[in-house]
C-alpha positions in Angstrom: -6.8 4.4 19.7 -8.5 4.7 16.3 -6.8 2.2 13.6 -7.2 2.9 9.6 -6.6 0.6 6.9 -4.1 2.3 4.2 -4.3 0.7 1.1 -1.4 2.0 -1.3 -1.6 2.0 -5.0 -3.7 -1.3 -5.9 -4.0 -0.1 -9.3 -4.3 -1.3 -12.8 -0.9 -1.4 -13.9 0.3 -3.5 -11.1 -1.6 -6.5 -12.6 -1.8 -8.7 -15.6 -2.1 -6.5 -18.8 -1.2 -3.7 -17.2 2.2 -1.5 -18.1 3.8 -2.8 -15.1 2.9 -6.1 -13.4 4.2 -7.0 -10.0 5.1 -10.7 -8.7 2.3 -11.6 -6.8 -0.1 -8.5 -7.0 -3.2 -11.1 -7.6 -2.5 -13.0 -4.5 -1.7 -9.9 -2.8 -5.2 -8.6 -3.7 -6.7 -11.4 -2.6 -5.1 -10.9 1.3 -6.5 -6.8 0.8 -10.3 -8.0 0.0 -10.3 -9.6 3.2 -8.6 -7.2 5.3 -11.0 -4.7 3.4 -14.0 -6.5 4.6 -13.0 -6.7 8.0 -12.8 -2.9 8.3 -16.2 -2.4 6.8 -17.7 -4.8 8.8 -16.3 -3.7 12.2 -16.8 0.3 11.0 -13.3 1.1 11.1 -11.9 3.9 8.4 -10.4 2.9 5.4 -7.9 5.3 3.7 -6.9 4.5 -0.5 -4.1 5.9 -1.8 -3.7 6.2 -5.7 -0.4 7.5 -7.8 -0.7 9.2 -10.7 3.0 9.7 -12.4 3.5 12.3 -14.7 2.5 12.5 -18.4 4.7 9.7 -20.7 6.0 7.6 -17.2 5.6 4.3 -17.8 3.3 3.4 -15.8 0.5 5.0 -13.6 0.1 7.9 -16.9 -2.6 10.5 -15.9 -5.7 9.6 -17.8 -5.1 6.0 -18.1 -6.9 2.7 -17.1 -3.6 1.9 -15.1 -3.8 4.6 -12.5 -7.5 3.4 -11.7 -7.9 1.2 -8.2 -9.1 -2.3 -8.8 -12.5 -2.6 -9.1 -12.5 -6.0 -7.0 -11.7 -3.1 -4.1 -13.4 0.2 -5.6 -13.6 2.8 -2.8 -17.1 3.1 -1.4 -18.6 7.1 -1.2 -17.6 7.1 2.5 -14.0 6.2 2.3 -11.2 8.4 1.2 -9.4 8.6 -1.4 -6.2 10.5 -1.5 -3.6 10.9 -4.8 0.0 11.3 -4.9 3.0 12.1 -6.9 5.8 10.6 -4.6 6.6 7.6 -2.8 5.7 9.3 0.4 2.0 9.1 0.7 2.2 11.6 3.4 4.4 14.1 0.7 2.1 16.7 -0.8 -1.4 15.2 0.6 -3.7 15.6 3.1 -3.6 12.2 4.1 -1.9 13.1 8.0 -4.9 16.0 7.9 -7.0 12.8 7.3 -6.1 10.3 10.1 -6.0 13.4 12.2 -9.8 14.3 11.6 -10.4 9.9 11.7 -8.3 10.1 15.2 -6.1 7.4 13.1 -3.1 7.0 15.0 -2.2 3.2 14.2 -2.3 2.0 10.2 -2.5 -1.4 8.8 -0.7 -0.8 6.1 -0.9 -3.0 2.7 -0.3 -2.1 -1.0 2.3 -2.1 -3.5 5.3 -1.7 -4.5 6.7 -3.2 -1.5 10.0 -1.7 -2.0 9.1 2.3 -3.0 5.9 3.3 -2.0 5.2 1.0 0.8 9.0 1.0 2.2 8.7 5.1 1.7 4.8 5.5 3.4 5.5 3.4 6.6 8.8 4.9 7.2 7.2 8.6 7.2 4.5 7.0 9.3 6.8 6.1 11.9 8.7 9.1 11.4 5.3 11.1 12.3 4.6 8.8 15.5 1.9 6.7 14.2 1.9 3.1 14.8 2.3 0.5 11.9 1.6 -2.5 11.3 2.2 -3.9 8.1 0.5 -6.7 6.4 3.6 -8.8 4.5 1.1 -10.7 2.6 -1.1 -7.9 1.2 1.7 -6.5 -1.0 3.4 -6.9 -3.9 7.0 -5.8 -5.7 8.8 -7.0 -8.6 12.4 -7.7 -9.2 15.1 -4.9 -8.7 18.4 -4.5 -10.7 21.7 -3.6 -8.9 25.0 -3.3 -10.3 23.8 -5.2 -13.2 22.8 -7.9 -10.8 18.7 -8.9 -10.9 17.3 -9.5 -7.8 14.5 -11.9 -7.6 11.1 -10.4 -6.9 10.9 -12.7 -4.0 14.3 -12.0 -2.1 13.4 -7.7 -2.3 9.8 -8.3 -0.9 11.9 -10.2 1.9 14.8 -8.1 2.9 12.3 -4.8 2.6 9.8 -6.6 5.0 13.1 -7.9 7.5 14.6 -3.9 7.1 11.0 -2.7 8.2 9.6 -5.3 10.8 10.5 -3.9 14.6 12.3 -0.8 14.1 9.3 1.3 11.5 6.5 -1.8 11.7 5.1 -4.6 13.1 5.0 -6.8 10.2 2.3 -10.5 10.5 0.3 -12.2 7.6 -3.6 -10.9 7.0 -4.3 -14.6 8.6 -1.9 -13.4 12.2 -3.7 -9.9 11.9 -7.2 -11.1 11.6 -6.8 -13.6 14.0 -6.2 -11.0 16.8 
């Protein structure tokens, strides 16, 4: 069984000086080079996902800086790179055509926003039978508001990563994962 890295929406915005920094997206980044590396080096495909919001959203605006993947991971020629407009990075992209050509049918999953786009793409993925495993340090979220109550950055990361792990994912660190 053929596994793909899926890296979800390390973009500008998400990090200092951009329109909307995430708790944690440096260290995050840090956990993606090196799962990055390990797929080049053992050969394995590598799939990057990048959003693109509509014109005047506040973050992830077509034609800005923000919607561009960190250079610290920039795609190489012979990896794909696939852009959405949803959550769902399998809504509206070829990115099931993709793993299907790769004979992809278990994802590492890392990326941000933990709570949308993450949550959303490994929920589709186990909806379409692939098996996940999702790397809990290689992601990133801020804090969410509900019912005028603000919930720490921190405590969303962990109850979308506990709502996930066993029933859509397998969820480890990048140390637990590499260590296999």
């Amino acid at each position: 069984m053929n596994t793909a890295l899926l890296i979800i929406d390390v973009q500008n915005d998400y990090f200092p000086g951009g329109r909307w920094e995430l708790n944690r997206s440096c260290a995050a980044l840090v956990q993606i080079k090196k799962l990055l590396g390990y797929f080049r080096e053992s050969g394995r495909p590598v799939i990057f996902i990048r959003h693109i919001s509509a014109p005047g959203a506040p973050f992830f605006e077509p034609g800005t800086d923000g919607t561009e993947i960190r250079t610290e991971i920039a795609p190489q020629e012979t990896e794909t790179v696939l852009v959405k407009h949803h959550p769902n990075s399998f809504h509206e992209t070829a990115l099931r055509e993709k793993l299907s050509e790769l004979g992809a049918y278990r994802l590492v999953v890392c990326g941000m926003m933990t709570h949308m786009c993450v949550d959303t793409t490994v929920r589709a993925a186990d909806d379409l039978g692939y098996k996940v495993i999702l790397i809990s340090d290689a992601c990133a979220d801020h804090g969410l508001e509900w019912q005028g109550e603000t919930i720490p950055a921190d405590t969303a990361e962990k109850v979308f990563m506990a709502s996930i792990d066993g029933q859509f994912a397998e969820i480890m660190t990048c140390g637990e994962y590499l260590a296999r």
